[in-house]
N, C-alpha and C positions, 0 to 999 in steps of 0.2 A: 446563571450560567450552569452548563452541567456537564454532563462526562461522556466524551463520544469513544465510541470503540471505531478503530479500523482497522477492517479487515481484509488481505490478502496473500499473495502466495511473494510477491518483493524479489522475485529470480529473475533479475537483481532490483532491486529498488531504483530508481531511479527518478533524473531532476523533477518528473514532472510528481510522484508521490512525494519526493520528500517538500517540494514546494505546497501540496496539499496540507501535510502535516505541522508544518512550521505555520500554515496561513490557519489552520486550526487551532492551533495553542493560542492564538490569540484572540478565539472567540468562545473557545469553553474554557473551563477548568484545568481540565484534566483530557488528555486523547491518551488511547492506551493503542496503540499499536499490536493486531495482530497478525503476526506472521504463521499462514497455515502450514502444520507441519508434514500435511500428507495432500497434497494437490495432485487431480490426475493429470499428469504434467512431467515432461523427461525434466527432472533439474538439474539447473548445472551449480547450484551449490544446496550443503544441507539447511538444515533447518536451522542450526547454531548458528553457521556462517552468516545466513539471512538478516537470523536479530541481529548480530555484531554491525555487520554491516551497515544496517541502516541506523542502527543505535548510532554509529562513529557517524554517520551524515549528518544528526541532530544535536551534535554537541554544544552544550550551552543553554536550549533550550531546557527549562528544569519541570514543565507541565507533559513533559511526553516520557512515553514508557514504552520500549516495546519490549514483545513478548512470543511467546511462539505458543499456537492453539491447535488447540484438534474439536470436529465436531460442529456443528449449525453456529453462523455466525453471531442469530436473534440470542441462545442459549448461551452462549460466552459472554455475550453483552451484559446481559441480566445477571451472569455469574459474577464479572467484576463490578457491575454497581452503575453500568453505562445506561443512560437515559436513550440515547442515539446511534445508530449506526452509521459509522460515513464514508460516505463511496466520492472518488474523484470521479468526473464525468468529463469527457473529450468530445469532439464533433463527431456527429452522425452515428454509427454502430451504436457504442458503448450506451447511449442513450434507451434502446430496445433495450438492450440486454438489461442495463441497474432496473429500469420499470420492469420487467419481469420477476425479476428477483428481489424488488422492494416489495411488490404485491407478495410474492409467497414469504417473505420474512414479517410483513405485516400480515399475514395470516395465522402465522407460526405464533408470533408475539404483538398484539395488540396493543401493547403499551408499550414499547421502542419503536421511537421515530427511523427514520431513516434520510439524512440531510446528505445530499449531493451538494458538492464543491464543483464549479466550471474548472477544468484546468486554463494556469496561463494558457496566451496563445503561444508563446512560445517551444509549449509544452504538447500540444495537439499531437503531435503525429509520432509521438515517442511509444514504444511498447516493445516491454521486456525483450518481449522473443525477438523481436525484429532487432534488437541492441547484440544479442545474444550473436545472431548471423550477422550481421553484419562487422562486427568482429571477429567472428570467425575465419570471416574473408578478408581481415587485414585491414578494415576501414579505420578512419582514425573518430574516437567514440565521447572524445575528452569532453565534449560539451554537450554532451546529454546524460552523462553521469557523475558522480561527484571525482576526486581524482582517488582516492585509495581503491574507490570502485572499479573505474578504470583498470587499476594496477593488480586488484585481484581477478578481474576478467582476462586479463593477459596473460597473467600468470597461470588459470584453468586451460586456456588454449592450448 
């Protein structure tokens, strides 16, 4: 078994990441969670908030870490000692996009895998921003994120 890094930007983390991470810690060692601290990206919480956040999602589990990074994901992997980098994958899009950026991280570092996780299906059509508005606009969000998540997206509205 060995140690996978993931990496993202988690504004806000959500069911279908942290179901990645939990189905993770049961196939490596160690997942270090990284949360990026500089995404070009409007956020709607900081970088503290983020770890916190997703941290309080994984309670319990004691193989995950997260953390908050800056800089190339392949360079932080190798920096904490990660053999892997692991991306959740969703239908259709997301697909282009991780092989694009598998290749150039496997370019970057030749000796970090890069392991994509399917999301549940129940998970497919979830994404951050989209959670993001449609809370915005008063939808009710409780089952596509955990509940203190919920309650701290409410409370930013």
């Amino acid at each position: 078994m060995a140690k996978a890094f993931y990496p993202g930007s988690f504004d806000p983390a959500h069911n279908g990441h942290i179901d990645v991470a939990r189905r993770a810690s049961r196939l490596f060692d160690q997942v270090i969670v990284g949360v990026y601290k500089a995404p070009p990206k409007n956020l709607m919480f900081d970088t503290e908030e983020r770890v916190a956040l997703f941290q309080e999602s994984l309670d319990g589990i004691t193989n995950v870490e997260v953390v908050q990074f800056t800089g190339l994901a392949p360079t932080v992997a190798r920096e904490v000692g990660a053999e892997v980098i692991l991306r959740g994958l969703r239908a259709g899009f997301d697909f282009e996009q991780e092989f694009e950026m598998a290749l150039m991280w496997r370019n970057l570092a030749p000796d970090i895998d890069v392991v994509c996780m399917m999301s549940a299906l129940e998970h497919q059509f979830i994404y951050s921003s989209r959670i993001k508005e449609v809370a915005r606009l008063g939808a009710n969000i409780d089952n596509l994120v955990p509940p203190h998540i919920a309650e701290a997206l409410k409370e930013r509205i």
